[in-house]
C-alpha positions in Angstrom: 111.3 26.2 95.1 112.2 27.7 91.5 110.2 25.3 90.0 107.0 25.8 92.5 107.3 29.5 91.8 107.9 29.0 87.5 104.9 26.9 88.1 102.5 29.3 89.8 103.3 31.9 87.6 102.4 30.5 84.6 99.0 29.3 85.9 98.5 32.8 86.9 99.2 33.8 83.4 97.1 31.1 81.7 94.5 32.3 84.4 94.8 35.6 82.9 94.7 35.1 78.8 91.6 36.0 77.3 88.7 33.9 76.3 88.1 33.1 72.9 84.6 34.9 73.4 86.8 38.1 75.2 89.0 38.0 71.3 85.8 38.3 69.6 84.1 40.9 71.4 87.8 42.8 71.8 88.0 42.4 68.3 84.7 43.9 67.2 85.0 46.6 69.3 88.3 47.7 67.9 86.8 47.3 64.2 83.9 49.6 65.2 84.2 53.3 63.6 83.6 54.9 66.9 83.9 54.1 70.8 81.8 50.6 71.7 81.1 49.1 74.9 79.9 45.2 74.5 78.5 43.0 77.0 77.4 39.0 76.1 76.0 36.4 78.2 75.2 33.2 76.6 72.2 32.2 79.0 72.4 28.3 78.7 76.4 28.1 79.4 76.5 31.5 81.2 79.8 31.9 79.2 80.2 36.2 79.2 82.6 38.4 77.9 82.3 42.3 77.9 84.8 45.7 76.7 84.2 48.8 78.4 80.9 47.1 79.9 81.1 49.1 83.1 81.4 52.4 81.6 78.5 54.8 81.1 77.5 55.3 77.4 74.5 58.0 76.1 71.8 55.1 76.5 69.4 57.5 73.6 66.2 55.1 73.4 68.0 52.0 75.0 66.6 53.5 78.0 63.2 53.0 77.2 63.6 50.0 78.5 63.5 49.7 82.3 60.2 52.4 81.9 58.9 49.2 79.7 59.6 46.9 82.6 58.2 49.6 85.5 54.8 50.0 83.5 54.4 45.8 83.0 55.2 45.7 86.9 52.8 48.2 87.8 50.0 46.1 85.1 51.3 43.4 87.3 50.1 45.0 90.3 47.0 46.7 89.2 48.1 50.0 89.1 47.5 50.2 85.3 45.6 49.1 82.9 47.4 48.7 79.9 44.3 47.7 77.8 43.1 51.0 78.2 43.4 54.3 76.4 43.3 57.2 77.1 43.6 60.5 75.6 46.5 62.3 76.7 46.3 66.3 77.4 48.9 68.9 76.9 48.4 69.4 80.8 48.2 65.1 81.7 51.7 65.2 80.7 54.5 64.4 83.6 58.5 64.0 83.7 58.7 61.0 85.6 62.1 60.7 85.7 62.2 60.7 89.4 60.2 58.0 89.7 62.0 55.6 87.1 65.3 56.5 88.1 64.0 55.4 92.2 62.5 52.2 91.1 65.9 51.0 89.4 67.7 52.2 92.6 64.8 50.2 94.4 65.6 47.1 91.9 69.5 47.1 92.0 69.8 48.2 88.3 70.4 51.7 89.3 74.5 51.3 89.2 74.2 50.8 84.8 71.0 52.6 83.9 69.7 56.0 84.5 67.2 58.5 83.2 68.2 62.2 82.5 65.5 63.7 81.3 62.3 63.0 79.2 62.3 63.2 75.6 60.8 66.8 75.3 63.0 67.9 77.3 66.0 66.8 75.4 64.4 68.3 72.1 63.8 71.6 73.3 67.9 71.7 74.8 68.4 70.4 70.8 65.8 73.1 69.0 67.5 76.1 71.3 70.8 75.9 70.0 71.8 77.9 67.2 72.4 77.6 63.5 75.7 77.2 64.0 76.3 75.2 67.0 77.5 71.7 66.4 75.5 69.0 68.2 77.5 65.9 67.8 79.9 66.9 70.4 77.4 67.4 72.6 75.8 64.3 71.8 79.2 62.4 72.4 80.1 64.2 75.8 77.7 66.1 77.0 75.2 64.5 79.4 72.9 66.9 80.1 72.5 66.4 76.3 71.9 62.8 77.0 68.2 61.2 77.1 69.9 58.3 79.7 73.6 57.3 80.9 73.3 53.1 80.3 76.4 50.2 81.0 76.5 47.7 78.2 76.5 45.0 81.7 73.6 47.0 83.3 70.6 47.5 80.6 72.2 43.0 79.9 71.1 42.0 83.1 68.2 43.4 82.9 67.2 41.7 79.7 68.8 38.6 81.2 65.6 39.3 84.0 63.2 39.7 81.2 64.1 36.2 79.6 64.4 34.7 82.3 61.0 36.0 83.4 62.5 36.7 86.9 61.5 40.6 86.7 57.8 41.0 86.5 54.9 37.8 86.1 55.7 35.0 83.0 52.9 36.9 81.2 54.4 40.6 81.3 57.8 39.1 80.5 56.1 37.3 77.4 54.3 40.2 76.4 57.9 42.0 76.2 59.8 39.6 74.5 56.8 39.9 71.9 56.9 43.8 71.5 61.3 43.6 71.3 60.8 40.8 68.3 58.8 43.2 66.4 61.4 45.9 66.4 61.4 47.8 63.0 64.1 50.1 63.7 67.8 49.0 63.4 67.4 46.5 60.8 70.8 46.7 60.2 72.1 45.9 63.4 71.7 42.9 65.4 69.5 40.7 62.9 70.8 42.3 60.0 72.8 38.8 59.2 71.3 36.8 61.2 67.9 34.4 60.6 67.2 33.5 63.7 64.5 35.5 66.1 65.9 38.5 67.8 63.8 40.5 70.5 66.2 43.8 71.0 65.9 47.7 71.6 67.6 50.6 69.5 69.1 53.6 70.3 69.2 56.1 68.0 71.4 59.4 67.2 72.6 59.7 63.5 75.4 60.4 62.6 77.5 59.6 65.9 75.0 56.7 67.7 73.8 53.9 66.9 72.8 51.4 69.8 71.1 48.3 69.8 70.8 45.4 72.9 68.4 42.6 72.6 68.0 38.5 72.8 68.9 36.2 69.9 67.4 32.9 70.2 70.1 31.0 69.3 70.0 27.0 68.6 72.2 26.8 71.9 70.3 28.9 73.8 69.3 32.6 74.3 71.8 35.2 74.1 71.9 38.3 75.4 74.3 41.2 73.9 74.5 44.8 74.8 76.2 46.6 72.0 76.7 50.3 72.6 78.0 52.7 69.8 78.8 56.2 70.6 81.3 58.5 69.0 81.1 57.3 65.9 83.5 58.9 63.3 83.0 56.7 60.2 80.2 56.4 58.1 77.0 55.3 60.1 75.7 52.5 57.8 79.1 51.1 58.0 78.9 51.3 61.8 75.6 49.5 62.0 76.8 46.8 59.6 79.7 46.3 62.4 76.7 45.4 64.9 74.9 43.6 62.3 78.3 41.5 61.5 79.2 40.7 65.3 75.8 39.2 65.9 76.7 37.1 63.2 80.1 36.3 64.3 78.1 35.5 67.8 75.8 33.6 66.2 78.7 31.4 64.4 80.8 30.7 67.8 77.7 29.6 70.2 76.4 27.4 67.9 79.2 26.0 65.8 
């Protein structure tokens, strides 16, 4: 009976050490100079890891990305047109926030991702303080000072839809993929070591963010990382070069 219970009890703690891929991501999240919330999903093995990848981060532009999926779906449904332009007056212009933040309750993403408030509005909150007010804490804590509250898990499995081409047609999908790849911002984050394609979104909010989430088409397969930095405390090219190193580090352990 001793033995039995010995027995289970290890298996229960051998069921309970940590992945190789957990040490990784634990470890780069503790090296980061600030607070990081990491989510990875290798989409050929479905091997995934995440820290803190339930917990709401300031999303900045990361967010931009389910109003990128909701305007391909609507192309998809001929509500749009994206082909077309149009020129946009002072009184055209609409929140929308309402209407994003339904459709991800509509499409189950609503738990990670959410849209505070449109981008003028979060500028004018930033232009009316004074001289002397200090916007970084506000920045870090504050979330009416946030442009969207992301999960590292959430705004993952919604580029896991997007690759998979499970969210809106093969052709809207494509057309995304395409647009992510030819990211100029963040070049030293996620491909920043790397030589392989990566199709991935920024988030930007010098000196105390620096976010970046995207695809890299790795030799084994397509990966999918959600790396959220908020907080940060140490100098910010340093903190990008930690983002820029873990893709590496990714890169090294999937297809080693």
């Amino acid at each position: 009976m001793k033995a039995a219970l010995t027995l289970l009890l290890s298996a229960s703690v051998l069921a309970q050490s940590p992945t190789p891929l957990q040490n990784l991501l634990t470890r780069a999240s503790s090296e980061f100079p600030g607070t990081a919330g990491i989510w990875v999903k290798h989409l050929t093995t479905n091997e995934t890891a995440g820290v803190r990848d339930g917990e709401n981060f300031n999303s900045a532009s990361v967010i931009k990305i389910p109003v990128l999926v909701l305007a391909f779906q609507m192309a998809d449904k001929g509500a749009i047109n994206l082909d077309e332009r149009i020129t946009i007056r002072k009184e055209d212009i609409r929140g929308g926030v309402a209407r994003v933040n339904a459709w991800l309750k509509e499409s189950g993403y609503a738990e990670g991702q959410r849209l505070v408030q449109t981008t003028g509005d979060l500028f004018a909150k930033y232009n009316a303080l004074g001289p002397n007010d200090d916007r970084n804490p506000k920045t870090n804590a504050d979330r009416s000072y946030w442009l969207g509250e992301i999960t590292p898990r959430g705004v993952g499995l919604m580029l896991e839809a997007i690759e998979k081409k499970t969210i809106a047609s093969k052709a809207a999908c494509d057309d995304m993929l395409r647009m992510m790849r030819a990211q100029q911002a963040g070049a030293r984050r996620l491909n920043h070591f790397i030589t392989v394609p990566v199709a991935h979104k920024t988030g930007d909010f010098p000196p105390v963010l620096a976010n970046d989430v995207g695809i890299i088409d790795a030799r084994s397969g397509p990966i999918v990382v959600s790396f959220l930095g908020n907080a940060i405390t140490g100098n910010y090219g340093e903190a990008e070069d930690r983002i820029g190193r873990f893709a590496q580090q990714l890169l090294e352990y999937f297809d080693k």
